[in-house]
Each structure stands twice: as structure tokens, then as C-alpha cells.
VOBA-1610 file (N, C-alpha, C; in pm, whole numbers, padded with zeros to 5 digits, always signed):
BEGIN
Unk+13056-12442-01918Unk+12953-12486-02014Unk+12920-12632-01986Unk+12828-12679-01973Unk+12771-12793-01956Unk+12783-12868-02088Unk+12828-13018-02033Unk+12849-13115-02146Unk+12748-13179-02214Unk+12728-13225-02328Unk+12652-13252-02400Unk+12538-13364-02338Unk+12448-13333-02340Unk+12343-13469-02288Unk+12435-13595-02350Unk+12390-13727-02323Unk+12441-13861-02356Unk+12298-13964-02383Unk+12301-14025-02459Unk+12178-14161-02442Unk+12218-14239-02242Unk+12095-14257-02187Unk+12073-14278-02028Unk+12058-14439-02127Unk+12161-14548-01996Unk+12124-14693-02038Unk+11950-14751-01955Unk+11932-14631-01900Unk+11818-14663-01761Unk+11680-14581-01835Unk+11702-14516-01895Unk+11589-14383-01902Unk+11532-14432-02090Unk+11423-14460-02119Unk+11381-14489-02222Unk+11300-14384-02302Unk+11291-14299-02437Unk+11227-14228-02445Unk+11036-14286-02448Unk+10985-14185-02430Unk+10834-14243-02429Unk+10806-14278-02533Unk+10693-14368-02565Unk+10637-14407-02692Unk+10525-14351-02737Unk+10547-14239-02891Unk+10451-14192-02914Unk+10324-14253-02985Unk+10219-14188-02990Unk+10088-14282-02990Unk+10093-14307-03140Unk+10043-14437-03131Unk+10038-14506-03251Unk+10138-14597-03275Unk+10249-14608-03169Unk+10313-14696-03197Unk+10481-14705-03262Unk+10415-14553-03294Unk+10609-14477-03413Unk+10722-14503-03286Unk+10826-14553-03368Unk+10956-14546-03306Unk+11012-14441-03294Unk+11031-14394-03165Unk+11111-14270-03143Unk+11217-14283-03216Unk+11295-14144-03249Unk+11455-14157-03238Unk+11528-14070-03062Unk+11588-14189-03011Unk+11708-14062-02933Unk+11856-14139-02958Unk+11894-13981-02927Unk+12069-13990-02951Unk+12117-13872-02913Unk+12244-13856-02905Unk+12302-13717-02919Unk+12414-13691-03040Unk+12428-13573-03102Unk+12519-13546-03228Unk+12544-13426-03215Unk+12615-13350-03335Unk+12660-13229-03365Unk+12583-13099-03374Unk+12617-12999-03365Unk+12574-12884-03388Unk+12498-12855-03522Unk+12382-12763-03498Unk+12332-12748-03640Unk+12241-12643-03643Unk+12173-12523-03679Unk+12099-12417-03671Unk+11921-12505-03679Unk+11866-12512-03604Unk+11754-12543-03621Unk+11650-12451-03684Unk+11546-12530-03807Unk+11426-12463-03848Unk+11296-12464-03787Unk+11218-12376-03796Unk+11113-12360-03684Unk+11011-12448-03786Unk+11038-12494-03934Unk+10929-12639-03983Unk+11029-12684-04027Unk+10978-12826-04039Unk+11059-12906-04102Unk+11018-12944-04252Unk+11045-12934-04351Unk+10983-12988-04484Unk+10831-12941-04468Unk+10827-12835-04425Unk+10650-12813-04427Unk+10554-12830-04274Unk+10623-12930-04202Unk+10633-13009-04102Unk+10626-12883-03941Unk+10548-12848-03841Unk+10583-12818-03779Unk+10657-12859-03656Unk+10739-12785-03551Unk+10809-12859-03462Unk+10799-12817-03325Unk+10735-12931-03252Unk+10727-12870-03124Unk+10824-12880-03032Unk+10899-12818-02949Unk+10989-12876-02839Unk+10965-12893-02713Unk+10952-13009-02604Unk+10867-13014-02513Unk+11002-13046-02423Unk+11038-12956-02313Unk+11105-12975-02241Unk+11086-13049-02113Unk+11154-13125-02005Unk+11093-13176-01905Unk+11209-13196-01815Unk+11187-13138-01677Unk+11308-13147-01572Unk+11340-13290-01484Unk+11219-13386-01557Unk+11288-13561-01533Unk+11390-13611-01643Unk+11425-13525-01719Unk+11480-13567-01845Unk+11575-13519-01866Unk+11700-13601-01799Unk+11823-13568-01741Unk+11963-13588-01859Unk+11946-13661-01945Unk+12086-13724-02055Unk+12051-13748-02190Unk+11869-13766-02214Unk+11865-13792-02306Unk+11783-13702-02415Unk+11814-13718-02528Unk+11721-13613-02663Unk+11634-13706-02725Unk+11506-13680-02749Unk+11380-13762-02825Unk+11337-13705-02941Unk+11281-13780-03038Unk+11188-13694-03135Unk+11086-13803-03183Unk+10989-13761-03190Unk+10940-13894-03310Unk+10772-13767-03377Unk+10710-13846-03485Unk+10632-13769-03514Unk+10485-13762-03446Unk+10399-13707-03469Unk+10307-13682-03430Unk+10136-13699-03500Unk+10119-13699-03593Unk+10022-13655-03734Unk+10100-13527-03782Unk+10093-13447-03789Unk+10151-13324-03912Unk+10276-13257-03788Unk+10269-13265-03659Unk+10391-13230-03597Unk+10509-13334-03538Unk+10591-13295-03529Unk+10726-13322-03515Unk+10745-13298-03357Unk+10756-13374-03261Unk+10809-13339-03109Unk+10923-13388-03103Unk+11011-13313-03032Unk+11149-13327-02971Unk+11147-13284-02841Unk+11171-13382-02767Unk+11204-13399-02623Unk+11346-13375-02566Unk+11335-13281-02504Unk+11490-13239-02447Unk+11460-13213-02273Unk+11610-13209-02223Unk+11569-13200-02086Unk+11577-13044-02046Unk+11521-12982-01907Unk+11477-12836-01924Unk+11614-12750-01920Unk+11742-12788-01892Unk+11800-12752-01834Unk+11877-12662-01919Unk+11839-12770-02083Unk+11900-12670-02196Unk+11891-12535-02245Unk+12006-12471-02255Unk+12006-12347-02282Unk+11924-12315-02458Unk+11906-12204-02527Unk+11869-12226-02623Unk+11920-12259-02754Unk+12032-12243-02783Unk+12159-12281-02816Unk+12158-12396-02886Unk+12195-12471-02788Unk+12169-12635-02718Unk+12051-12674-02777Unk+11918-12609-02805Unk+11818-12716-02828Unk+11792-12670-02923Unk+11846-12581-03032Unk+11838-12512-03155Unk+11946-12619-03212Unk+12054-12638-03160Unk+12110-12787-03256Unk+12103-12898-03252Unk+11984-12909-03127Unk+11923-13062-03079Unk+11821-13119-03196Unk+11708-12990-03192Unk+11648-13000-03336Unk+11680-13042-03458Unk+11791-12964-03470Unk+11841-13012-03630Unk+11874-13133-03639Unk+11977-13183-03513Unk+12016-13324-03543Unk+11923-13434-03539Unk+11822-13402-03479Unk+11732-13527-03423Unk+11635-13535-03518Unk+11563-13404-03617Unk+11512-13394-03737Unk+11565-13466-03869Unk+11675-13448-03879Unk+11781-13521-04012Unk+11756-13648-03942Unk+11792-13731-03795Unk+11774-13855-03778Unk+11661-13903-03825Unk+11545-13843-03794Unk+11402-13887-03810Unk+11385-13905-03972Unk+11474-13801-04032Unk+11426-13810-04156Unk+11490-13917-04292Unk+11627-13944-04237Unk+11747-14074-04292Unk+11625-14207-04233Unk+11550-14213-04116Unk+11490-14304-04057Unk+11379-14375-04097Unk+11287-14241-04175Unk+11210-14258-04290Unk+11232-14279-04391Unk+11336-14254-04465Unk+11427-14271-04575Unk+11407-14402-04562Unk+11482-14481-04474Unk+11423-14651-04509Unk+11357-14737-04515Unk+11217-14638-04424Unk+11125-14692-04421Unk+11035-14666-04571Unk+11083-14634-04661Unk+11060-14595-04805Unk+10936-14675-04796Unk+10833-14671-04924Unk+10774-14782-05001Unk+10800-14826-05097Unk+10810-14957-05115Unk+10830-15026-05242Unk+10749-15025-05362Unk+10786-15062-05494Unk+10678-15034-05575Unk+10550-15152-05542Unk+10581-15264-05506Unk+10454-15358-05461Unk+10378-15298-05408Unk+10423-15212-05279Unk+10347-15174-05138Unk+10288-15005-05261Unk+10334-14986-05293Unk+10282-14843-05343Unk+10164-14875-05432Unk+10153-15009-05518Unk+10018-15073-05609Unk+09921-15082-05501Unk+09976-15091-05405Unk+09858-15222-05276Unk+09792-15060-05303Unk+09865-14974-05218Unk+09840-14853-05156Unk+09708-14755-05269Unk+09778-14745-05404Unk+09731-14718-05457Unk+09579-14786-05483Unk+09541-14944-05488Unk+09432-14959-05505Unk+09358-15000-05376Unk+09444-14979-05310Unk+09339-14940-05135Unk+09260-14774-05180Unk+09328-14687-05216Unk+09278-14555-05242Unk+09214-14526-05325Unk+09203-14640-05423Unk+09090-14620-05560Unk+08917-14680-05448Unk+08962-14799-05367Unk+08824-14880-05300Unk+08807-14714-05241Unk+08858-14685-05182Unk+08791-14569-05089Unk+08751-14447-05141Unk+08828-14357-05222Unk+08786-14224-05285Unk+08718-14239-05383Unk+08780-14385-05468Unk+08727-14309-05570Unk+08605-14438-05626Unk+08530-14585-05530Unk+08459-14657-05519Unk+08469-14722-05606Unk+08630-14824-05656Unk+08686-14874-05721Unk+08669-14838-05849Unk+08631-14769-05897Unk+08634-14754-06060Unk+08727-14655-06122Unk+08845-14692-06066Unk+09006-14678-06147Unk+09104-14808-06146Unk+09173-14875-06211Unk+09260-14995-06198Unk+09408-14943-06214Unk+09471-14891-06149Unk+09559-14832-06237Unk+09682-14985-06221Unk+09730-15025-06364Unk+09852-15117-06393Unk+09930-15134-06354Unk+10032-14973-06332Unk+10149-14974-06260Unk+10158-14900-06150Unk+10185-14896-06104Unk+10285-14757-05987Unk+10390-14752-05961Unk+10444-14695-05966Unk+10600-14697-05930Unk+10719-14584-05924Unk+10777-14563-05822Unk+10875-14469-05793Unk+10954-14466-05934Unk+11016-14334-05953Unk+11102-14256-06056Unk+11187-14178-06010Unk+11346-14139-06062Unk+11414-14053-06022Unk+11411-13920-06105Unk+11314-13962-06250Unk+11353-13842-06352Unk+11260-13722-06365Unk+11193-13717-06245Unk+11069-13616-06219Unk+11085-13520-06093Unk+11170-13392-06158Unk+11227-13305-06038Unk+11131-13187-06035Unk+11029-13212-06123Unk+11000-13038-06130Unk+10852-13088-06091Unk+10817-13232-06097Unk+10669-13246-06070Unk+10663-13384-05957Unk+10502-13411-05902Unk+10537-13480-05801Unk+10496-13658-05852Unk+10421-13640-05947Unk+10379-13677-06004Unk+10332-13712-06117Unk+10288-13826-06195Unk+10229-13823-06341Unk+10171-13985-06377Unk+10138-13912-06484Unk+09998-14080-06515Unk+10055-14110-06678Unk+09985-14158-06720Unk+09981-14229-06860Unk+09825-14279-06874Unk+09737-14230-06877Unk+09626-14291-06904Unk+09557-14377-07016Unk+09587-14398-07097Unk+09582-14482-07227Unk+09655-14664-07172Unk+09777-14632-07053Unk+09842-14763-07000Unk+09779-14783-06869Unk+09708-14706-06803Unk+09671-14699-06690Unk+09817-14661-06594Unk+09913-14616-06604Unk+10036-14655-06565Unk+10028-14524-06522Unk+10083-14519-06289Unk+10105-14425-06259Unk+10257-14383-06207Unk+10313-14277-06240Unk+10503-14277-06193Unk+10500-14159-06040Unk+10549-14196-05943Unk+10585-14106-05846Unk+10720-14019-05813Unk+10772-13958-05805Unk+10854-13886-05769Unk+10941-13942-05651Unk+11081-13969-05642Unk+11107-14022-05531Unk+11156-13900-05429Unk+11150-13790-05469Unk+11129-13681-05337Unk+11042-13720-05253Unk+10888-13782-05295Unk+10836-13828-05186Unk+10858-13893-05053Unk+10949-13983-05102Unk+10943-14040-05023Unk+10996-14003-04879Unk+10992-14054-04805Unk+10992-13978-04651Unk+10882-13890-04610Unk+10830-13825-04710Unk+10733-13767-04647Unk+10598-13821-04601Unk+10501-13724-04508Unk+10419-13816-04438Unk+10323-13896-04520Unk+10313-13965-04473Unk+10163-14072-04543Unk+10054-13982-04627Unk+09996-13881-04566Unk+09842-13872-04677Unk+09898-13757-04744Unk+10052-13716-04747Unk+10092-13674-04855Unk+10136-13745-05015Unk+10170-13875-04990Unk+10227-13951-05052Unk+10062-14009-05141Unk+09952-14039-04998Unk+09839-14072-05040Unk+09751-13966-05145Unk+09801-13850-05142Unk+09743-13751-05197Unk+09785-13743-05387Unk+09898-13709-05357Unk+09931-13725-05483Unk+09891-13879-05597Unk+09878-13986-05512Unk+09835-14127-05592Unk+09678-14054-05617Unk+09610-14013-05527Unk+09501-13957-05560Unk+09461-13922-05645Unk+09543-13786-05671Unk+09584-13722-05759Unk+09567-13749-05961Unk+09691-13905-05929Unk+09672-13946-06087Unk+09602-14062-06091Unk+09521-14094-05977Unk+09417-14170-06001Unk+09330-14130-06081Unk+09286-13989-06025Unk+09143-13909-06082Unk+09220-13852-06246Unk+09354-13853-06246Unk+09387-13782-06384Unk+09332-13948-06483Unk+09318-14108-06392Unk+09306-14196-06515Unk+09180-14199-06553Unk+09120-14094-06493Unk+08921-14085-06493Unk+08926-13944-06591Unk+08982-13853-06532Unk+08945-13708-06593Unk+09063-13608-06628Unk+09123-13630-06754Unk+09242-13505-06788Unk+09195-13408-06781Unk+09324-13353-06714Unk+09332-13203-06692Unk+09266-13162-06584Unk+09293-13031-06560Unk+09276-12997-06412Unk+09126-12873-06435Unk+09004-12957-06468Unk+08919-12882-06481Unk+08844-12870-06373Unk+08735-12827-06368Unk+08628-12822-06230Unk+08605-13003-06196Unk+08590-13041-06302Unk+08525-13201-06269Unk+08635-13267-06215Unk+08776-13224-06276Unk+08841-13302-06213Unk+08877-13294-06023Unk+08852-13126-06044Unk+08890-13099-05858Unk+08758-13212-05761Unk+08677-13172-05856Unk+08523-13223-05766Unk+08544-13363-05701Unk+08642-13430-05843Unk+08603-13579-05806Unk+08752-13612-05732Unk+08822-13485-05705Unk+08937-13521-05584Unk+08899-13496-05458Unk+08796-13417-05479Unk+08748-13350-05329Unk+08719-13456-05261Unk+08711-13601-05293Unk+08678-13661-05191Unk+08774-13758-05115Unk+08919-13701-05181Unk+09068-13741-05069Unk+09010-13647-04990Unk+08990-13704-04847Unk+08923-13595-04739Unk+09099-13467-04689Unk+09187-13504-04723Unk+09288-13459-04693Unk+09374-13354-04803Unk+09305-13334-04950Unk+09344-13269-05050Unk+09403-13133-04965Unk+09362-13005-04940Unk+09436-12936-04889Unk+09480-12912-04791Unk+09533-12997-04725Unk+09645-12996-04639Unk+09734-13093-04733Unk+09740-13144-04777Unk+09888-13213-04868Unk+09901-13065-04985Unk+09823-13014-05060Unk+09833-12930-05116Unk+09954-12813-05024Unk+09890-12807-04955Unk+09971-12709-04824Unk+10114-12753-04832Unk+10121-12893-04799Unk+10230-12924-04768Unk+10310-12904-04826Unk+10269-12990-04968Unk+10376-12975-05099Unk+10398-12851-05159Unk+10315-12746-05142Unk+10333-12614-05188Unk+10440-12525-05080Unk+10425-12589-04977Unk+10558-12535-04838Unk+10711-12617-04905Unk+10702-12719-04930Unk+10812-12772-05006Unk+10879-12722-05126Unk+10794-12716-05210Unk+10823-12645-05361Unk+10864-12496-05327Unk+10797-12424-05234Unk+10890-12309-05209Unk+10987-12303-05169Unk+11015-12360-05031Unk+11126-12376-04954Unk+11250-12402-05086Unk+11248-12494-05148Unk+11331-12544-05229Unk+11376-12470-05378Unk+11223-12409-05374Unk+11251-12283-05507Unk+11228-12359-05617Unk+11165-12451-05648Unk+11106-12566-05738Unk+10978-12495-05839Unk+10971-12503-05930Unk+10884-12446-06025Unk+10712-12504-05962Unk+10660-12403-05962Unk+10544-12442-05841Unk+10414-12431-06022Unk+10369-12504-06048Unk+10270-12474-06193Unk+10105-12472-06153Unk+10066-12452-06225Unk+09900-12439-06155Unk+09869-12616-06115Unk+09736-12625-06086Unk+09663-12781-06046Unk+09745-12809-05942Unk+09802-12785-05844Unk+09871-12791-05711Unk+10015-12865-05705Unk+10076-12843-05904Unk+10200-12878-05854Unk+10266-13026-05872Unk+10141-13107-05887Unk+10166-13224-05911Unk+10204-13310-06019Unk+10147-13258-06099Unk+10141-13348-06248Unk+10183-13233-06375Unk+10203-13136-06348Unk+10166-13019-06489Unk+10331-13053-06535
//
């Protein structure tokens, strides 16, 4: 049986576009999932790619770089480990509640042509069953810290979300209309609805977010 690939001090993984920091390493055994959190995963093998394991993201996919030689085995627990890295990796790359206000009223100038202010934003631990929620009377919006790690115009989606709830309660026609213009609403819908299953999470009508 062939020994475990190793990190090469010579061989660098490539840099994926945009700039994201790869992860490589090598670790333990683990059954790999064919998505990750919703996330699909591609595995791109290559016979210059002699010691070392890669992953970094993509827009909505996940690549992991292995060398060809691996059996399937082998790159079924390459996945797992290099997925959990990527994802502890994001974990610190968290947002703060400052950066989550900025974020949030960057997304009011654009969707919604500044006419929402919302007061607060800010991560919460006591919101397991929803992703999200507002206070509209305080302007005050709370996020879910499951979010975090996950990709960007998911995170962007849901602020969306109780932006338009500080314009329009409830999840009526007017309110979908005036979300329709997060150009990305269903595919985060997608996403988070692949999550809430996977996990077996009470999935409620209006996509889950706020009910």
C-alpha cells in the first residue's frame, strides 16, 4: 500500500482565481460527501502532482487537488479532511459585527437604493431554528452564527432578507418582489434549504429565514 502523500517543500499548490488561499496538507481518514454544506465538490486529479493535497473554493464549488495516482479510497478521505480544513479556515475568517453593518449598508446602496438604515447588525447564538430576524420598530437586524463560514451571497442574502422585512412585514407578494432584486435570491434559497435538510432543521415557509 502506498504511503500517504506529504506537503512537497518545492511544489506549491496553485492559486485559485481571485486570490483565495488554498489549503494543502495531509491528515486522517474520513468518508467523503459528494456536497459539502450544500456546496458542490470537484476532484481534479493531475500526474505532476506527486506529495501534495489542495483545496480551495471556487464561486459555489469546492476543488480538491490530488495527485492521479490515488486510489479511490485515498481521495474519498482526502476530501473529507481537506473540506473540514477549508471550513475551521473560514471559521476565522468570520465577520465581525462592524464588518457585517458595513456589509449590510453596502446592500441596502445596491438592492434596495438606500432607503433602509438598519441600526444594528449583529451575530447571535440563540437562533437555531431560523437564519435570521429583524426588529423593525429598532431598525435592529440579528444573524445566526451558523452562518458564518458559509459563502458570501449566502450570508449577503439573508441581510437582504431582513432588510426588505425593515420595509415590508411578512412574506407577502410585495415583499418577494422587492427581494427579487438580490440578483442571487434563489440560489442562497437553494443553499440554505440543502442545509436545513441535511441537518433536519425545521425548514418554515418564506425560505426559512426569519419565520
Amino acid at each position: 500500500m502506498p504511503a500517504d502523500p506529504q506537503p512537497s517543500p518545492t511544489a506549491d499548490p496553485p492559486r485559485p482565481p481571485g486570490g483565495a488561499r488554498p489549503v494543502t496538507d495531509s491528515g486522517p481518514a474520513g468518508a467523503a460527501p459528494g456536497r459539502a454544506a450544500g456546496r458542490a465538490v470537484e476532484v481534479r486529479r493531475s500526474s505532476r502532482r506527486r506529495r501534495t493535497v489542495s483545496a480551495y473554493r471556487e464561486g459555489d464549488r469546492t476543488v480538491v487537488l490530488i495527485p492521479a495516482r490515488m486510489s479511490e479510497a485515498e481521495e474519498r478521505r482526502w476530501v473529507t479532511v481537506m473540506l473540514d480544513k477549508l471550513a475551521a479556515q473560514e471559521g476565522r475568517r468570520a465577520l465581525g459585527d462592524a464588518e457585517l453593518t458595513e456589509r449590510a449598508e453596502r446592500l441596502s446602496e445596491q438592492v434596495f437604493g438606500g432607503r433602509v438604515r438598519p441600526t444594528s447588525v449583529r451575530w447571535v447564538t440563540n437562533q437555531n431554528s431560523r437564519w435570521g430576524s429583524c426588529t423593525p420598530a429598532e431598525g435592529s437586524i440579528r444573524l445566526s452564527h451558523r452562518l458564518q463560514g458559509m459563502p458570501e451571497y449566502v450570508v449577503d442574502y439573508v441581510l437582504a432578507h431582513e432588510l426588505a422585512h425593515l420595509l415590508v412585514p411578512g412574506h407577502g407578494p410585495r415583499f418577494w418582489r422587492l427581494l427579487e432584486a438580490y440578483p442571487r435570491t434563489e440560489r442562497a434559497r437553494g443553499y440554505l434549504e440543502g442545509v436545513a435538510a441535511a441537518a433536519r432543521l425545521p425548514h418554515p415557509p418564506g425560505g426559512g429565514v426569519d419565520e
